[in-house]
MARBA-3410 file (N, C-alpha, C, O; in Angstrom, 1 decimal):
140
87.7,118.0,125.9,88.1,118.0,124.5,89.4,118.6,124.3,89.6,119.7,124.8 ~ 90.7,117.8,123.6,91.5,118.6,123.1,91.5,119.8,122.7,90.5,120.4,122.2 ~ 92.7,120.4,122.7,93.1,121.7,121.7,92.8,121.6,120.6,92.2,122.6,120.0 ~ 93.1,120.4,119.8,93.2,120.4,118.0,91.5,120.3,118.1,91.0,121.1,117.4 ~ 90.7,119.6,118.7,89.2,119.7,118.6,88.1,120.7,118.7,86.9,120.9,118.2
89.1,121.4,119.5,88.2,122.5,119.8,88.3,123.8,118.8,87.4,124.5,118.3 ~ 90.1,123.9,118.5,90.3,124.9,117.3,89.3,124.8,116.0,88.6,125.7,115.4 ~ 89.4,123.0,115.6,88.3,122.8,114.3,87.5,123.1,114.6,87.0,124.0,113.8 ~ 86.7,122.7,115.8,85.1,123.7,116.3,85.1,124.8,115.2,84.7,124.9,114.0 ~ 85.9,125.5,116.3,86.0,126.9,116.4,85.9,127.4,115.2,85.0,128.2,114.9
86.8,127.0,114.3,86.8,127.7,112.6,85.6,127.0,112.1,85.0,127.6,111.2 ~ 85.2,126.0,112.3,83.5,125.7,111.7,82.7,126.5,112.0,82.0,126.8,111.1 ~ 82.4,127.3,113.3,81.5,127.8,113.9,81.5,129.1,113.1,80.7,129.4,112.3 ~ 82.3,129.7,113.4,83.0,131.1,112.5,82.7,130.6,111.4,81.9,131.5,110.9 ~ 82.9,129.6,110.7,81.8,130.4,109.4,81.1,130.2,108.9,80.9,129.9,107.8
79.9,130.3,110.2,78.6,130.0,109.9,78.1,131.6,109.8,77.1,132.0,109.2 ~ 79.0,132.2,110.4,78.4,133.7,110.3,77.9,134.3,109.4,78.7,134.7,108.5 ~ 76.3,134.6,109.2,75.5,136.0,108.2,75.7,134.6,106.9,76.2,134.8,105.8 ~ 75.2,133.3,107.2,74.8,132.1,106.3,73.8,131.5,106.8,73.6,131.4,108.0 ~ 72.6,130.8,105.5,72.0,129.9,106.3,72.1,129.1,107.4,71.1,128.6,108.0
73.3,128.9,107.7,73.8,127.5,109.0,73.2,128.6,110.0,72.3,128.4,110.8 ~ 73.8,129.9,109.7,73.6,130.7,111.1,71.8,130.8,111.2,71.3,130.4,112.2 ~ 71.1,131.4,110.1,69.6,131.3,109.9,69.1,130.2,111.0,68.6,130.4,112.1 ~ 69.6,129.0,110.5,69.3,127.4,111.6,69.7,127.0,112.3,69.8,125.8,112.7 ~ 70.3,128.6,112.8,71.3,128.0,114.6,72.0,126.4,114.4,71.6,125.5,115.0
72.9,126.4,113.5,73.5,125.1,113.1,74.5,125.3,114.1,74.8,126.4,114.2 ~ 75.0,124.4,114.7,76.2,124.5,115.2,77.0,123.3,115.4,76.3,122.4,115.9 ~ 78.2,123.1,115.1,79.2,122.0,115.2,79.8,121.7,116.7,80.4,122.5,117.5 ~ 79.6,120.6,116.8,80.0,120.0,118.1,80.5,119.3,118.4,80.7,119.3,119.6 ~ 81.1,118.2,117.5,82.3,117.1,117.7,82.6,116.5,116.5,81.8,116.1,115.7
83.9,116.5,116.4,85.0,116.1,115.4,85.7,114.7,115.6,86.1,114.7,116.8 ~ 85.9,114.1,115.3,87.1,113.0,115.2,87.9,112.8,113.9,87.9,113.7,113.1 ~ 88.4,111.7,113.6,89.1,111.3,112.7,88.3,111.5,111.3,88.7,112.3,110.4 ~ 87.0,110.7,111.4,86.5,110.5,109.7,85.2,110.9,110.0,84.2,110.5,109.4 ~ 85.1,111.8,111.3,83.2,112.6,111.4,83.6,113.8,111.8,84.7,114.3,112.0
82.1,114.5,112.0,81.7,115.6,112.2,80.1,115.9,112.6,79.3,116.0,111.7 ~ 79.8,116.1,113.7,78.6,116.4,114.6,78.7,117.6,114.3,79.7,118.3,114.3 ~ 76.8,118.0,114.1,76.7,119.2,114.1,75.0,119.0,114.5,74.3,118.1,114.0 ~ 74.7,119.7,115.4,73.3,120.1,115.8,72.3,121.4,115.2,72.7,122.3,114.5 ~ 71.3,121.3,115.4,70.0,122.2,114.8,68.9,122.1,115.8,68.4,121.0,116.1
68.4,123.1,116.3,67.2,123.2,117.1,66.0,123.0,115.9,65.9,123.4,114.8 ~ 64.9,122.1,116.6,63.5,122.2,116.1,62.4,123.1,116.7,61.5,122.6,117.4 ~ 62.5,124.3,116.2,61.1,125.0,116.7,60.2,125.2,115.5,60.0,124.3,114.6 ~ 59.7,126.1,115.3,58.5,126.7,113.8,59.2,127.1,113.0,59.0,126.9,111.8 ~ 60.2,127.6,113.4,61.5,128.3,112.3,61.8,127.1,111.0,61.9,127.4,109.8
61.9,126.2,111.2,62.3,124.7,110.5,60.9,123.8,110.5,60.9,122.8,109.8 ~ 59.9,124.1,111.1,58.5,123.3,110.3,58.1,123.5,109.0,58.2,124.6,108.3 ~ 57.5,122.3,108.8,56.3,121.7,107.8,55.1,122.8,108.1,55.5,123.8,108.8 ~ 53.9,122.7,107.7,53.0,123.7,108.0,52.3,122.7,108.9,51.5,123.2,109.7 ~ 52.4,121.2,108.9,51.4,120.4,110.2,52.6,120.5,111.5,52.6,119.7,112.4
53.3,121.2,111.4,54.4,121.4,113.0,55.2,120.4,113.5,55.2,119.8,114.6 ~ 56.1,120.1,112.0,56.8,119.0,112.3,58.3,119.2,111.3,58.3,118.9,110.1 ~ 59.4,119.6,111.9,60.6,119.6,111.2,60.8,119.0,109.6,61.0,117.9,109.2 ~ 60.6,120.6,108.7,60.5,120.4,107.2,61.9,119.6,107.0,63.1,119.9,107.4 ~ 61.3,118.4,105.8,62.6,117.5,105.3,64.0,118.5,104.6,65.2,118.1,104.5
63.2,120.0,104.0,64.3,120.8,103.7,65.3,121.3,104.3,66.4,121.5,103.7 ~ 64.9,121.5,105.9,65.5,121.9,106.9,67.1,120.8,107.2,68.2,121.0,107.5 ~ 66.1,119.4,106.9,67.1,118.5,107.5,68.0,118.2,106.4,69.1,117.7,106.8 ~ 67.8,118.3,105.4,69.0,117.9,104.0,69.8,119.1,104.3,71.0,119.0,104.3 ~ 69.1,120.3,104.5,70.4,121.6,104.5,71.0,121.5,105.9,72.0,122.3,106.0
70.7,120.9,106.9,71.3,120.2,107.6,72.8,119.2,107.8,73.8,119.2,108.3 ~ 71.7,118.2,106.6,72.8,117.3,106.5,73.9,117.7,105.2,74.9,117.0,105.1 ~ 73.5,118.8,104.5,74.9,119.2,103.3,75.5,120.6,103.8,76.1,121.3,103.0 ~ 75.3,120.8,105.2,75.8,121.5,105.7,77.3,121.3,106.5,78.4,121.9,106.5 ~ 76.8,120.1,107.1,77.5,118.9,107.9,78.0,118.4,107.3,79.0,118.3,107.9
78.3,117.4,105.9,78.8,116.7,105.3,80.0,117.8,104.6,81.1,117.5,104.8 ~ 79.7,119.1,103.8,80.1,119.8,103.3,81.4,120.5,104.2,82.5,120.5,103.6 ~ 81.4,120.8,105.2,82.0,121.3,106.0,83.3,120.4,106.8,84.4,120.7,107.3 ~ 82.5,119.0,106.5,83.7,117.6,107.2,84.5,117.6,106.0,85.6,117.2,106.2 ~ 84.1,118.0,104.7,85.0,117.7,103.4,86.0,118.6,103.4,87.1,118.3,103.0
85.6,119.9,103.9,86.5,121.0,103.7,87.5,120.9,104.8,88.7,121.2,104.6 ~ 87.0,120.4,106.5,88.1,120.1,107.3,88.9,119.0,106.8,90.1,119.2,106.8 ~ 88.5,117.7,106.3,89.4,116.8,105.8,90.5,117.2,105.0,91.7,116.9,104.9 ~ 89.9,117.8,104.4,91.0,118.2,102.7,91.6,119.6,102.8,91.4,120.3,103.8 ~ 92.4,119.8,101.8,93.1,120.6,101.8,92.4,122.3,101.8,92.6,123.1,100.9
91.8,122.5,102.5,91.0,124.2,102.5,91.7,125.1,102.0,91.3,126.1,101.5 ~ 93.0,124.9,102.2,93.8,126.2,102.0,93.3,126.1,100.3,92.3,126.7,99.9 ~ 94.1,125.2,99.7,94.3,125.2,98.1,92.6,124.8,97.8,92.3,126.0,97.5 ~ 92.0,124.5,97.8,90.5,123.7,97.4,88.8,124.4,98.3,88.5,124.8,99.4 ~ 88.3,124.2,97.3,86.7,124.4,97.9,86.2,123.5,97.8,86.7,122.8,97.0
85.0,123.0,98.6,84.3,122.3,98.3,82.7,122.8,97.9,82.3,123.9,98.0 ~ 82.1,121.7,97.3,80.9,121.9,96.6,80.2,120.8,96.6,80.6,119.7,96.2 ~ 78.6,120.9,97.3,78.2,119.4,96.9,77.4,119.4,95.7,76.8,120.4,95.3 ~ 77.3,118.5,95.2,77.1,117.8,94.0,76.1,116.7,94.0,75.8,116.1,92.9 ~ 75.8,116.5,94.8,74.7,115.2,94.7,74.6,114.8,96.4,75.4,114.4,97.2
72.8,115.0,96.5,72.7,114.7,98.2,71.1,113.7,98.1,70.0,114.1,97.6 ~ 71.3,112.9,98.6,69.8,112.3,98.5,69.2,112.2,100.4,69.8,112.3,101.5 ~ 68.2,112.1,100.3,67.5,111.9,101.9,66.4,110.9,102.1,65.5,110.9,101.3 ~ 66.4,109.6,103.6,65.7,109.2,103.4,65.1,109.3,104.6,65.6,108.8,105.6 ~ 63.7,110.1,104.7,63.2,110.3,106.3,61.9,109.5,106.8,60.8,109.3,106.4
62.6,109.3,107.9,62.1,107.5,108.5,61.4,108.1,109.9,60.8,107.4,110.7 ~ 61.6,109.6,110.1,60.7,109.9,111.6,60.4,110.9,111.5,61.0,111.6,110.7 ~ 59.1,111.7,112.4,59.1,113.0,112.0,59.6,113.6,113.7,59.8,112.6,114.5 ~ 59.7,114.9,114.3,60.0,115.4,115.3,59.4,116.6,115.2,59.5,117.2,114.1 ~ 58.7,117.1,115.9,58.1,118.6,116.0,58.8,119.8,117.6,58.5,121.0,117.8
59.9,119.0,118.5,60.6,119.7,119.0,62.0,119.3,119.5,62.3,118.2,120.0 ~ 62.6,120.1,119.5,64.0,119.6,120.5,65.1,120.2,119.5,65.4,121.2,118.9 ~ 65.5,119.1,119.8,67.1,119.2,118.7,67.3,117.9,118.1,67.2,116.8,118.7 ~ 67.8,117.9,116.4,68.6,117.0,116.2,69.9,117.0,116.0,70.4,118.0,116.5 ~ 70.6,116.3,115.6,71.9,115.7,115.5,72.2,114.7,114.2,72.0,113.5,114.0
73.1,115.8,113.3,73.9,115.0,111.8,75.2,114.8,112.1,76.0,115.8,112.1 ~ 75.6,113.8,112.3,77.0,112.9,112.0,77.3,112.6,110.5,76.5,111.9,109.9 ~ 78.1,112.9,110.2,78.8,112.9,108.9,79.9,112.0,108.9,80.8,112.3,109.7 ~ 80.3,110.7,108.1,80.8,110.1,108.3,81.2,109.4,106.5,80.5,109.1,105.6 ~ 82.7,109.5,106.8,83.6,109.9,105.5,83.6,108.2,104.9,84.4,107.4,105.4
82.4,107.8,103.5,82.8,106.6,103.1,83.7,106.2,102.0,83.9,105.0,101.7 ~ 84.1,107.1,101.4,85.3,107.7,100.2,85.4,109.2,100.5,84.7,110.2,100.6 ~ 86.8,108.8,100.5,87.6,110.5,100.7,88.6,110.2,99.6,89.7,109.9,100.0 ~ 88.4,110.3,98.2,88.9,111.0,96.8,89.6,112.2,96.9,89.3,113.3,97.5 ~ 90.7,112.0,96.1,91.4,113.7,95.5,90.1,114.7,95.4,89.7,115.6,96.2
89.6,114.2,94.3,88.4,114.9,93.8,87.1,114.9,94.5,86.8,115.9,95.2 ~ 86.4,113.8,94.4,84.9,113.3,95.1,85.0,112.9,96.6,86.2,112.8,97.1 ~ 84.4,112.9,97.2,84.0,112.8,98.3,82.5,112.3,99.1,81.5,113.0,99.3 ~ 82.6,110.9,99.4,81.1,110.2,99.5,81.0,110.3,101.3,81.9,109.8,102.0 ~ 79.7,111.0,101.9,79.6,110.8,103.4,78.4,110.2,103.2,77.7,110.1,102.2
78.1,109.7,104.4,76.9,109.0,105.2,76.7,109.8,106.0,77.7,110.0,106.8 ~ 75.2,110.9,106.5,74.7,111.3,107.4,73.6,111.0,107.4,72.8,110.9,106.4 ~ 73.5,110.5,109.4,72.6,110.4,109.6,72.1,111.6,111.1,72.7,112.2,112.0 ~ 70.7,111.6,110.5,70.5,112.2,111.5,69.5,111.9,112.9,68.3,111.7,112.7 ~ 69.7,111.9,113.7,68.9,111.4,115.2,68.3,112.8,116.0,68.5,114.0,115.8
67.6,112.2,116.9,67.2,113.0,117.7,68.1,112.8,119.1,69.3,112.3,119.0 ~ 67.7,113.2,120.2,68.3,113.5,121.2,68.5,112.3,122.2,69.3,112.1,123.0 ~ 67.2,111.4,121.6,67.4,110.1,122.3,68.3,109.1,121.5,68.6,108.0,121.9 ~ 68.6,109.6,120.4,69.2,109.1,119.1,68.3,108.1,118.3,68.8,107.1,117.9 ~ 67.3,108.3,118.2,66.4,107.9,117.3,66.9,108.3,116.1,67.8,109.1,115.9
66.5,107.7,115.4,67.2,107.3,113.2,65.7,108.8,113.0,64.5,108.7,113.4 ~ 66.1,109.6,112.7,65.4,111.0,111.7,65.0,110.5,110.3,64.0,110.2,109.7 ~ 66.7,110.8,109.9,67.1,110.8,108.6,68.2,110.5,108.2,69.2,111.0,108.7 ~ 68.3,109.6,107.2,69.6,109.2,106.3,69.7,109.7,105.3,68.8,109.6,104.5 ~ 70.7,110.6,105.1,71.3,110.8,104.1,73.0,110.5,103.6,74.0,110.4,104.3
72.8,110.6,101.8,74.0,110.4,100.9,74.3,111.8,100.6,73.5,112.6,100.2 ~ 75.7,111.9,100.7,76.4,113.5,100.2,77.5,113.4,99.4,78.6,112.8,99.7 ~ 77.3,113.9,98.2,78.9,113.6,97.4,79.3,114.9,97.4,78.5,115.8,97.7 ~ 80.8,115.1,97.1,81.0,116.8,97.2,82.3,116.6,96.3,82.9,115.6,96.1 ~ 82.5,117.9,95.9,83.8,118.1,95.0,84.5,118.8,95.3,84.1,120.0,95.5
86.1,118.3,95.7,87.1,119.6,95.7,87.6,120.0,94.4,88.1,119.5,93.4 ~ 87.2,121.2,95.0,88.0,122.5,93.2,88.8,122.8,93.8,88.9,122.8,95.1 ~ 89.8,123.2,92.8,90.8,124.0,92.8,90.8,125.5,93.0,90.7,126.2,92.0 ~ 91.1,126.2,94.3,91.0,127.7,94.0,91.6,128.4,93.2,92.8,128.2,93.1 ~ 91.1,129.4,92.5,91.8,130.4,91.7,92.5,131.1,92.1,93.1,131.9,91.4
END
């Protein structure tokens, strides 16, 4: 992995610190042009009560990951982001391992910001689909 890939890591990772991402051992793992990979372990910590990765786990997953690609794309310095509208559609269930949200940028707006994440398992099995809109503000 490049320099410039590993730096974005790096400041993703860092600020997961003393946040839910950190709660769900979230961690970012590859970047390119118009994505962003980020992993989550499945143990009990993130179940349903029948022992199977709660759909809540995986949307804060996926606006974790979408949220965080908006803020590397755009301008961080001057802007926050915020999402604003996330829908989820879950098509598998998983009760161990790890999955995997790819974020992938289908309008990148001044303002709005539309991703596609999906999420897979380790064999890359389809989890869950989800839609993320987010808003850059203006910092004060």
């Amino acid at each position: 992995m490049d320099d410039f890939k590993e730096r974005i890591l790096e400041v993703c990772n860092k600020s997961t610190k003393d946040t839910m991402m950190e709660t769900l051992e979230i961690e970012y793992t590859d970047v390119g042009e118009d994505f962003l990979i980020g992993k989550m372990p499945v143990s009990s910590k993130v179940h349903q009560p029948n022992g199977v990765l709660h759909g809540g786990a995986m949307v804060a997953l996926a606006e974790s990951v979408g949220s965080m690609a908006s803020y590397i794309f755009l301008d961080g310095e001057n802007f926050v982001v915020r999402g604003i509208e996330i829908s989820a559609n879950h098509v598998k269930s998983i009760g161990t391992g790890e999955v995997f949200a790819k974020a992938i940028v289908i309008h990148k707006g001044r303002t709005t910001q539309l991703w596609d994440i999906k999420i897979t398992d380790a064999k890359d099995n389809l989890i869950s689909v989800c839609k993320l809109t987010t808003i850059a503000l203006p910092k004060k």
